[in-house]
N, C-alpha and C positions, 0 to 999 in steps of 0.2 A: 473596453471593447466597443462600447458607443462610440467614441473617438477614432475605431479602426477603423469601422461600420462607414463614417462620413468619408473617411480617405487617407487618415492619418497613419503613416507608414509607421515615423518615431512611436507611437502608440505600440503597435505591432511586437516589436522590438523588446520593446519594455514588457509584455507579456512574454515573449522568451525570457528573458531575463530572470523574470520573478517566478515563472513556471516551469520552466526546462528541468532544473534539476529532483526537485519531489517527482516530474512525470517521471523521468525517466527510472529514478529510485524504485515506484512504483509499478512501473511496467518490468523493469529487471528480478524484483520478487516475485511477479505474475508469472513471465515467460523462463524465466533461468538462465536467462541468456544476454549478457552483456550488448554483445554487437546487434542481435535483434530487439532490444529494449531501446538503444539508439533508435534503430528503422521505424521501428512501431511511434514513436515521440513524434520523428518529422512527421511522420502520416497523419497524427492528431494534430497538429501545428496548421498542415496541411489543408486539413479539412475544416478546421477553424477557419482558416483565411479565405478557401474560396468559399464558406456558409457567411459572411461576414454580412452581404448584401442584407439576408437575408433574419440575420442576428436580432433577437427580440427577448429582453432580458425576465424573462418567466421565471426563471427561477436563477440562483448567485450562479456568477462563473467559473466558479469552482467548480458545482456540482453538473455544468456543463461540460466542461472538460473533462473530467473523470470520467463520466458518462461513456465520452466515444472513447476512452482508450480502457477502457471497460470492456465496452462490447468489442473490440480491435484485438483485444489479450484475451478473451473467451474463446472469441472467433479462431485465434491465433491456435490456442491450445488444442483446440475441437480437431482444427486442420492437419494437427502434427505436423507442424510445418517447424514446429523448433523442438528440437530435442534438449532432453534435462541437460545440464552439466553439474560435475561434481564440486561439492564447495570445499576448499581449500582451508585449510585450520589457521596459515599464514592469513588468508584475505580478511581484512577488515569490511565490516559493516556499513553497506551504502547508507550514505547522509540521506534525509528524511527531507520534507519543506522547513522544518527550525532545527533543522542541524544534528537529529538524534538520530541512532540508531537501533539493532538490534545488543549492539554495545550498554544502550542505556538502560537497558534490563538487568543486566549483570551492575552490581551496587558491590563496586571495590574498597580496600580501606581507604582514609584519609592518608593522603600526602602524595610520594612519588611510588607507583608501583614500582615492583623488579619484575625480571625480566618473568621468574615461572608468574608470575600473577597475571604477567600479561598474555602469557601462554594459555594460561586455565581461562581465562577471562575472552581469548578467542575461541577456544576451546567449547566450552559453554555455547558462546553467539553461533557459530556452525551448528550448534546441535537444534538450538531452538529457531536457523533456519529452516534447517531440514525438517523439524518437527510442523512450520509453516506452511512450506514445500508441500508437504504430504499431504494438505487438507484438500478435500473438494475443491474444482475452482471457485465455487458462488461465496463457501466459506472463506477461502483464503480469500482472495476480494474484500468482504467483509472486515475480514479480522485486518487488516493492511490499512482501510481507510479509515479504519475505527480506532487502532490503536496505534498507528505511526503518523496517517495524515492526520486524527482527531476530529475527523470530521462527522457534523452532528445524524443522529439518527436519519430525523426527515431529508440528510441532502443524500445519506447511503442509501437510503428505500429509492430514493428517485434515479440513481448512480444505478441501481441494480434492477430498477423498473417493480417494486415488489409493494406491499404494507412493510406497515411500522413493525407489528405483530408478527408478519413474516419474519420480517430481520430479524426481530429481537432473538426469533427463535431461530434462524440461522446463528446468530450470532452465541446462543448459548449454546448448541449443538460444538460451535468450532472449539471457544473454550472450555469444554466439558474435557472434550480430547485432546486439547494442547494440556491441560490439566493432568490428565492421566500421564499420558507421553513425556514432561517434562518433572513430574514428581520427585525423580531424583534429584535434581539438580536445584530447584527451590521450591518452595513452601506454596501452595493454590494463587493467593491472594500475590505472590510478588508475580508470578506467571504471569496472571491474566490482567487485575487489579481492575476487576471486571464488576460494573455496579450490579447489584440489585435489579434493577428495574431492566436490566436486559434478558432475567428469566421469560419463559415462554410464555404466553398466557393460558389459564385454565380452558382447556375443551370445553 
């Protein structure tokens, strides 16, 4: 980003590259919405380049980015400007920034799945979208760059403008009830796989 900052276009580029598809991933769980998960992406891209001048590396560029298309997908939702859409049992799970998805929750047998396994195994991924889907926006946020981007505590409090201690306890409020809500289907710990230390703190 230093590099785009001075003028370097190739620079530019190469952050599309590396960032396009997790944003867009990320903005598509946010809004629900394919073609406005594209819209919303440029607009962050967008506003990266014309803040470029002005670019001062405070904090990673990760937790910059996420940041406006953060508030861009709150903004989004608040506005109803995109309406839900229904998740399909056929559609497969958007790829993540390392290639994972809601897919990777569901832990199939060893070898070549058949075709029902592959059934139940989408089956499954739509449900524990929609169980996603359904959180608060600040939680689902949360629970998206916590447990799909990986991204560490201190860069989601600054992503979501909050404390540590806030999150934590946003973040145990989300999986308390992806918890409950997804009980049928597996076991607390495979759900959330949610440490310890993101309990709330004592009042």
């Amino acid at each position: 980003m230093m590099d785009v900052k001075a003028g370097d276009q190739a620079s530019f580029e190469l952050l599309l590259r590396k960032y396009r598809t997790p944003l867009v991933s990320f903005l598509h769980r946010m809004v629900r919405n394919s073609t406005e998960a594209e819209d919303l992406a440029q607009e962050v891209f967008l506003r990266v380049y014309r803040a470029r001048k002005q670019y001062a590396p405070s904090a990673k560029f990760t937790t910059w980015l996420f940041r406006i298309a953060t508030n861009l997908a709150l903004n989004a939702l608040r506005d109803g400007r995109y309406r839900q859409m229904e998740v399909s049992l056929d559609q497969p799970g958007e790829a993540g920034e390392s290639g994972d998805s809601e897919h990777a929750a569901i832990q199939l047998p060893d070898g070549r799945p058949g075709v029902e396994q592959q059934l139940v195994a989408r089956a499954r991924a739509a449900i524990i979208r929609r169980a996603i889907e359904a959180l608060p926006e600040k939680q689902r946020a949360a629970v998206l760059l916590h447990k799909y981007h990986e991204l560490e505590y201190a860069e989601i409090a600054r992503i979501l403008d909050c404390s540590e201690s806030a999150l934590k306890s946003l973040l145990f409020r989300a999986y308390e009830t992806l918890r409950i809500e997804l009980a049928p289907l597996v076991t607390p710990d495979a759900v959330t796989a949610e440490p310890r230390s993101a309990q709330p703190a004592s009042r």
